[in-house]
C-alpha distance (Angstrom), angle and dihedral (degrees) to the residues before:
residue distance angle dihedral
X1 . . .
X2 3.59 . .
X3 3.84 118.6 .
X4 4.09 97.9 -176.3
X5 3.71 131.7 40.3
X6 3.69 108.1 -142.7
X7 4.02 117.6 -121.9
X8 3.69 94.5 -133.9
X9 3.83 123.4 37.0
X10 4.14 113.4 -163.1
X11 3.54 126.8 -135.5
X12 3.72 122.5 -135.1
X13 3.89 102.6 -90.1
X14 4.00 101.7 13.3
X15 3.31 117.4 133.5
X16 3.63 124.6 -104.8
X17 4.09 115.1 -118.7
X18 4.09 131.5 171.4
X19 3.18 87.9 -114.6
X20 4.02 99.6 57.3
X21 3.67 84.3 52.8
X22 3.74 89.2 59.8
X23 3.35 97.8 48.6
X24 3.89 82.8 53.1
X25 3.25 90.8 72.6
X26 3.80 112.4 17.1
X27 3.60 89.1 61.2
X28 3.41 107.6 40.2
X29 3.93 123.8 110.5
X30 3.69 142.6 -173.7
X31 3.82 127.3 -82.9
X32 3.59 124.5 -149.3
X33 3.76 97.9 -97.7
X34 3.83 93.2 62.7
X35 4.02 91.7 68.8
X36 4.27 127.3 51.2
X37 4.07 92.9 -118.0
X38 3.69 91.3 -149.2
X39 3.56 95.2 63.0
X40 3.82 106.3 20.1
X41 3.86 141.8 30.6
X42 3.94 145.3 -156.5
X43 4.08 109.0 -117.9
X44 3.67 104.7 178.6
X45 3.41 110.1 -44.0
X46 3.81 86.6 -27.7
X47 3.83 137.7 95.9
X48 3.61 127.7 -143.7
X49 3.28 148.4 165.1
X50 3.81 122.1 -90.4
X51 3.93 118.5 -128.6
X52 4.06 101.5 -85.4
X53 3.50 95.5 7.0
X54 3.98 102.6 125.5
X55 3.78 104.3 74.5
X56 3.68 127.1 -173.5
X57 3.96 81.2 -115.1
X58 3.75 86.4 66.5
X59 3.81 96.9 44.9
X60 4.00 114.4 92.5
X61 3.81 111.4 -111.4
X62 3.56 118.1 -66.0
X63 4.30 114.3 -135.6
X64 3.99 117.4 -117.0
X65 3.87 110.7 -72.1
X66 4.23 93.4 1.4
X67 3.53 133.9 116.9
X68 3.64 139.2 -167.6
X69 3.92 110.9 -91.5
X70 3.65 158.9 125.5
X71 3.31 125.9 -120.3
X72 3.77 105.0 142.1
X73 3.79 90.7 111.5
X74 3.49 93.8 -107.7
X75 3.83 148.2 48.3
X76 4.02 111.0 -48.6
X77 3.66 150.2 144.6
X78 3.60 111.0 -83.7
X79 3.60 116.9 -90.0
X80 3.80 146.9 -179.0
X81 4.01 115.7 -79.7
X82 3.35 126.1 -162.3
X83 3.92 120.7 -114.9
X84 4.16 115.7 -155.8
X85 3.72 128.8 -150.7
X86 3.72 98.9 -174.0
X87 3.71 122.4 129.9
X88 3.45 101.2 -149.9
X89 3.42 96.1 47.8
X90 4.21 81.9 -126.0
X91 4.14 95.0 160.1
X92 4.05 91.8 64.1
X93 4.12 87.7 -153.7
X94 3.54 115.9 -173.4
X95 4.29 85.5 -169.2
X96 3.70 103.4 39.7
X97 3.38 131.9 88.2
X98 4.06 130.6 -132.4
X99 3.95 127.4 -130.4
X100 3.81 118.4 -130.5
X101 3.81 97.0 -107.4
X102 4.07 97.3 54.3
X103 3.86 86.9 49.5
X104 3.63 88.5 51.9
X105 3.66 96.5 40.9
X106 4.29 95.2 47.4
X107 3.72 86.2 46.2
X108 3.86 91.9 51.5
X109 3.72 91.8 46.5
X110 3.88 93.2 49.5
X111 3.83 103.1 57.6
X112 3.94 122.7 23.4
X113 3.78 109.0 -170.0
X114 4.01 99.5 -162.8
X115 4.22 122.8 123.8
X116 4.01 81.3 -96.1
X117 4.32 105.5 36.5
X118 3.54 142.4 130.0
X119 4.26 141.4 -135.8
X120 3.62 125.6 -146.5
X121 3.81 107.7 -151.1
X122 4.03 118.8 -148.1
X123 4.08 88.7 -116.1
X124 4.34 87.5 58.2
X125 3.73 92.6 -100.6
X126 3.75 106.3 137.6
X127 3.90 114.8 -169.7
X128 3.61 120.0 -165.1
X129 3.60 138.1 -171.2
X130 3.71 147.2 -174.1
X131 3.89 158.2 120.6
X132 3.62 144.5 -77.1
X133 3.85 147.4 175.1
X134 3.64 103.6 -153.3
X135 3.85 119.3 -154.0
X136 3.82 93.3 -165.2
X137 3.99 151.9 34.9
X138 4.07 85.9 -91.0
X139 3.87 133.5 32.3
X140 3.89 134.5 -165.6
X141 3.98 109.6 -154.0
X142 3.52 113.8 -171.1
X143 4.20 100.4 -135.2
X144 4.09 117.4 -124.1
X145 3.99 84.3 -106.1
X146 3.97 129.5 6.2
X147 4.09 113.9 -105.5
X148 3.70 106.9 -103.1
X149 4.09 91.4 -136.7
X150 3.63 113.6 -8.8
X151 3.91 149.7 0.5
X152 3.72 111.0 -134.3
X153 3.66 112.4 179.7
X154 3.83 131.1 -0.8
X155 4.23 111.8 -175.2
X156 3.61 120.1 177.8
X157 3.86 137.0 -166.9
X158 3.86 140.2 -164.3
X159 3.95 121.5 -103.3
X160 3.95 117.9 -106.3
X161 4.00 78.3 -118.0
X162 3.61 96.1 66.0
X163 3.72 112.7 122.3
X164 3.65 137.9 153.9
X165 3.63 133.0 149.9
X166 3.28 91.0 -145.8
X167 3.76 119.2 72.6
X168 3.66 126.9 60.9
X169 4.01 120.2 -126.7
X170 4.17 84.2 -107.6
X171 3.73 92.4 55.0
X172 3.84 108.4 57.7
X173 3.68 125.7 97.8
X174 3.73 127.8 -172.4
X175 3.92 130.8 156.7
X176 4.13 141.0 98.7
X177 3.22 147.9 -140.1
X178 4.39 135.9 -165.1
X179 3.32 114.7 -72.5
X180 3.95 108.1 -111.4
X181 3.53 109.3 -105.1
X182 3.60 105.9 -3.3
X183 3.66 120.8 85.7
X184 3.60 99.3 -177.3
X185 4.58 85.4 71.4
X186 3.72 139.1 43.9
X187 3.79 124.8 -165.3
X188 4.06 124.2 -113.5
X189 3.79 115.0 -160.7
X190 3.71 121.8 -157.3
X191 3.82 134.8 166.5
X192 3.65 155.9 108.6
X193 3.74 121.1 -115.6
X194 3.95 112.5 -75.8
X195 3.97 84.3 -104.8
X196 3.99 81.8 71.8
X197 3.34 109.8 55.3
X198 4.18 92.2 149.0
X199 3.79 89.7 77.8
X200 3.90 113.5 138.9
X201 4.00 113.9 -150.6
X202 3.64 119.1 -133.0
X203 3.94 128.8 178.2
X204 3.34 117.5 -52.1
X205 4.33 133.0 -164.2
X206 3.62 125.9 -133.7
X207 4.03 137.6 175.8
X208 3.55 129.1 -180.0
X209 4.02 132.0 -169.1
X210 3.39 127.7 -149.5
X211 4.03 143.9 124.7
């Protein structure tokens, strides 16, 4: 089956010039039979590519968890990209692309919205945040999730239900601090002077920063 038409057809006899062999080839064209018709088609002296006619039939096999991109920074054959299914996100890829469900899971492990929750910060700074009832002058509260390296600042504050006839406004204490050596806890402290011993605890809010 042919696939070109030549530009110049000889006749028995005629005399062979350089410039019949040009036109050999400067005016030749494509038939039909060089192209798939259902997918492709001859305009002018041209073939394209009909609307919908590359199929993922027609496309060479794609690798396990690839797909057919660029991402070289610049203009390039198409190649095979990388896609991730890691929840932490741990390969920091610049060129790779994420699945749905590690998205989801890294953004549900950086921010938990709950009364006692937590947000990781893009810099490593993780702020967390909850409440307490305390039962005595100091309190261990085990933190939503441990600090990876260090607590840096815990404050605390009274609840707008705190009431007790007791105290006077020079006696009461509240605050906290890490606990030493464990970065999984900080320390609450609440408490009247000894001298008030009748205090009644109420709810109490705390926040800690750390990374």
């Amino acid at each position: 089956m042919a696939i070109i038409t030549s530009g110049k057809t000889f006749a028995n006899g005629e005399q062979l010039s350089a410039d019949k062999l040009n036109q050999v080839i400067t005016g030749a064209t494509f038939t039909q039979g060089a192209i798939d018709s259902g997918s492709m088609q001859i305009v002018g002296d041209a073939i394209s590519v009909r609307d919908g006619g590359i199929t993922k039939a027609k496309i060479e096999n794609v690798a396990n968890m690839k797909v057919l991109g660029n991402t070289s920074g610049s203009a390039t054959s198409p190649q095979e990209v990388a896609i991730l299914d890691e929840d932490n996100m741990s390969s920091d890829s610049a060129t790779s692309l994420a699945t749905q469900q590690s998205i989801k899971a890294y953004v549900d492990g950086t921010v938990s919205t709950s009364e006692n929750g937590y947000m990781k910060l893009p810099n490593g700074v993780i702020m967390q945040w909850g409440t307490l009832t305390p039962s005595a002058r100091l309190t261990d509260v085990t933190l939503p999730i441990a600090f990876p390296n260090a607590c840096l600042n815990v404050q605390s504050s009274i609840g707008a239900d705190f009431t007790d006839t007791n105290y006077d406004d020079n006696s009461l204490i509240w605050g906290g601090f890490p606990k030493s050596g464990d970065l999984s806890k900080i320390t609450i402290m609440s408490n009247l002077a000894l001298s008030n011993a009748a205090i009644t605890y109420r709810k109490m809010f705390w926040q800690a920063i750390g990374n």
